[in-house]
C-alpha positions, 0 to 999 in steps of 0.5 A: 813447488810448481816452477816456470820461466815467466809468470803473469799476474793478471788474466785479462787481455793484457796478460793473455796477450802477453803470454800467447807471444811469449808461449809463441818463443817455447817459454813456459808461462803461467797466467795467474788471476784472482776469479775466472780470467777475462771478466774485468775491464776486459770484458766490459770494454767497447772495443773502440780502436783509436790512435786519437788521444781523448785527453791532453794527458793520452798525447805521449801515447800516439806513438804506440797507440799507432803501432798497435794499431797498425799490428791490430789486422794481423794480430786478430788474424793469428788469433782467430786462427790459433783459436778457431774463434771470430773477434768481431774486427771491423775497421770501418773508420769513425765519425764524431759529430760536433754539436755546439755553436762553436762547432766550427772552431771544435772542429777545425781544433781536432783536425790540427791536433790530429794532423800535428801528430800525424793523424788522419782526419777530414771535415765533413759537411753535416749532409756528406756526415748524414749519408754516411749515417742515415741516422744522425741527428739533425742537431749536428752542426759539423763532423769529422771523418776518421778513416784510422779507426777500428773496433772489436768485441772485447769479449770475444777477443779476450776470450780467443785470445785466452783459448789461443794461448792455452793451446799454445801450453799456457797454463791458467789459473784461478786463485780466489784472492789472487797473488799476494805478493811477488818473492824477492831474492837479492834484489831478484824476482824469485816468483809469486806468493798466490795465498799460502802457495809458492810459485816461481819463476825467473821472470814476473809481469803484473798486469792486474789491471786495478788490482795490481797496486793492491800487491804486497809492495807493487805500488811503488811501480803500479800506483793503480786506481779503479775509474768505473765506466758504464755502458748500455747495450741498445737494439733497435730495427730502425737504427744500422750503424756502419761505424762508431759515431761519437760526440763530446759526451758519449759514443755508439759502437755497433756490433755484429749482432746488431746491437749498439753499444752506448758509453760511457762514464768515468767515475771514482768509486772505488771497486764498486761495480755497479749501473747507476741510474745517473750514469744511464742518464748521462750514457742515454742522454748523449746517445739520443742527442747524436741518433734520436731514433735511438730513443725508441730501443731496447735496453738489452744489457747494462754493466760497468767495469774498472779500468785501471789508471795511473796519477799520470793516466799513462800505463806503467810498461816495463822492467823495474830496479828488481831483477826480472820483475816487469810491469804492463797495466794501468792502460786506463782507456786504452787496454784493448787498443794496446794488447798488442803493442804491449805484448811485443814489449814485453817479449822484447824485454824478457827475451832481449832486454831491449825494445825497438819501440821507445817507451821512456814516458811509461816506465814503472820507475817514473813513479819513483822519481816523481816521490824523489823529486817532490820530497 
C-alpha cells in the first residue's frame, strides 16, 4: 500500500496547480484522475481572465478573482520556467461591444457595477472601439474598455503546469473509473479508495471538477453539476484581433497561432460531451454579429467541455467536519482564472490551517447548513 502526505483527486488545472505548490513545501503529493489528466474542462476552456463577474451570482467572487489575477504574470513565469514549456499569457485588456437600442444605459450599468466593486473600466466612443479593433462591426453602438483582462491557452498551461509539478516529484496517475470513495478513520481522512486499491494519505483534496459530486459520500461538500460549453476555433487571413472582443451573447478570444476562439454556451446535459448544431448557431451567430468578417473563416476545430458548477454557482474551497479532507472544485466559469488563488489556499490550509485571503462564502460546509436550515 502506496502511502503519501497529500493526495489530489482530479488531474486538471485545479489539482495540477494544487500540487505543484504543495511538491514546492517537499510534500509528497499524488494526483489521481479517472483518464489521461488535463483533458476535461481544462482542456476545453478559452482562457479568458476576468475579475468581472458574468452574473449577479459571480459577485462574491471579485475578491479572489482579483487576486488570481493579480499572481497570474508571476505564476505563468514559475511555470514556464519549471516546465520549459510557453502558456500563451497575454494581458492585452478586453473590449465588449453593446449592441442594443439601450446601449447607453447597459453601458453606463457595467461601469457602475464595475467601479463599485473596484474594477477598472472606461467607455469608449464606438470610433476609439474600432481603432482599437479594425474588425468591429458597424452594429455596435457603444463599448467598454477593460485594461484588467488577460488571456491564456488553457491547454498549454495545463499542460505545463502538469510537467512542471511532475519534475517537482508529483506523481500522477490514471485510474479508469477514478477514485471511488475517500477512507475515513474516526472522523479522519485516512486516503482514498481507486477500485480495489488503497492509497493513503494524511490529507485529501478533491478537485474533480463535475465529477466529484459522483464520490461515494462527497455530495455533502461537492454538490457538482455538468453545464456543457461549446466552443468553435475559426481562421481567418482578414481578421487579427489585439484582444478579447465580447458582447452579451458570446465572445472571441484570439491566439497565438492566429486562431479566434468563439464561445460559448451553457447547457444542462448531463455528462454528454458533444457539438450541436444549435449551439454553433448561437456561437456562430454572435460571432459574426460583433465581427462580420468572420463569416467568411474556417471552422478549424469544434468541441465541448463540462464545467463543474454548484446550486449557488460558487466553488466549494476548503476544509470540511472531516479531518484532513479539503475541497477545491466547482469553479464553474472560472477554473482557469482561479488555479492560482485556489492552489494558495489550499497550501495555506494543509500546511497552516489558516488562509490570509477570506473564503467564508465558498465553504464546503455551507452546503450542509442550506439542508439544516430548509429542513
Amino acid at each position: 500500500m502506496r502511502n503519501y502526505d497529500v493526495i489530489i483527486v482530479g488531474g486538471g488545472l485545479i489539482g495540477g496547480c494544487v500540487a505543484l505548490e504543495l511538491a514546492r513545501r517537499k510534500l509528497r503529493v499524488v494526483v489521481i484522475d479517472r483518464q489521461r489528466p488535463g483533458l476535461e474542462a481544462s482542456w476545453a476552456a478559452a482562457g479568458m481572465l476576468s475579475g468581472a463577474p458574468e452574473t449577479r451570482d459571480a459577485i462574491p467572487l471579485v475578491p479572489i478573482a482579483r487576486a488570481s489575477l493579480e499572481m497570474y504574470p508571476e505564476f505563468v513565469a514559475e511555470v514556464e520556467e519549471a516546465s520549459g514549456q510557453k502558456t500563451g499569457y497575454r494581458r492585452d485588456g478586453a473590449l465588449q461591444a453593446f449592441f442594443s437600442a439601450d446601449s447607453e444605459r447597459e453601458l453606463s450599468t457595467i461601469i457602475a457595477v464595475l467601479h463599485g466593486l473596484g474594477l477598472e473600466a472606461e467607455a469608449v466612443r464606438v470610433e476609439e472601439a474600432r481603432q482599437m479593433e479594425p474588425s468591429l462591426s458597424e452594429a455596435a453602438r457603444t463599448a467598454v474598455w477593460l485594461p484588467f483582462e488577460a488571456t491564456v491557452d488553457s491547454r498549454a498551461l495545463t499542460a505545463a503546469v502538469l510537467t512542471a509539478a511532475t519534475k517537482r516529484g508529483v506523481e500522477i496517475v490514471s485510474r479508469p473509473g477514478g477514485v471511488t470513495s475517500v477512507v475515513m478513520e474516526k472522523n479522519s481522512c485516512a486516503g482514498v479508495m481507486a477500485g480495489s486499491e488503497k492509497i493513503s494519505a494524511g490529507s485529501v483534496i478533491l478537485a474533480a471538477g463535475c465529477y466529484s459530486g459522483s464520490i461515494e459520500g462527497m455530495e455533502r461538500y461537492a454538490p457538482t453539476r455538468p453545464v456543457r460549453g461549446q466552443i468553435v476555433a475559426l481562421h481567418s487571413e482578414n481578421v487579427r484581433l489585439g484582444r478579447v472582443v465580447r458582447s452579451e451573447r458570446g465572445y472571441l478570444v484570439p491566439q497565438e497561432n492566429g486562431r479566434v476562439l468563439a464561445g460559448t454556451t451553457a447547457e444542462n446535459a448531463g455528462f454528454e460531451k458533444r457539438v450541436t448544431p444549435a449551439g454553433l448557431q448561437h456561437i456562430l451567430g454572435a460571432a459574426v454579429e460583433m465581427v462580420p468578417e468572420l463569416a467568411q473563416a474556417a471552422v478549424v476545430e469544434t468541441w465541448s467541455g463540462l464545467r463543474p458548477d454548484t446550486p449557488d454557482h460558487l466553488p466549494s474551497l476548503g476544509p470540511t467536519d472531516v479531518e484532513g479532507l479539503l475541497i477545491a472544485t466547482g469553479h464553474f466559469r472560472n477554473g482557469i482564472l482561479l488555479a492560482p488563488v485556489t492552489a494558495r489556499l489550499m497550501r495555506e490550509w494543509v500546511l497552516e490551517e489558516q488562509t490570509t485571503i477570506g473564503v467564508e462564502p465558498f465553504s464546503p460546509m455551507r452546503f450542509q447548513r442550506h439542508k439544516t436550515v430548509a429542513g
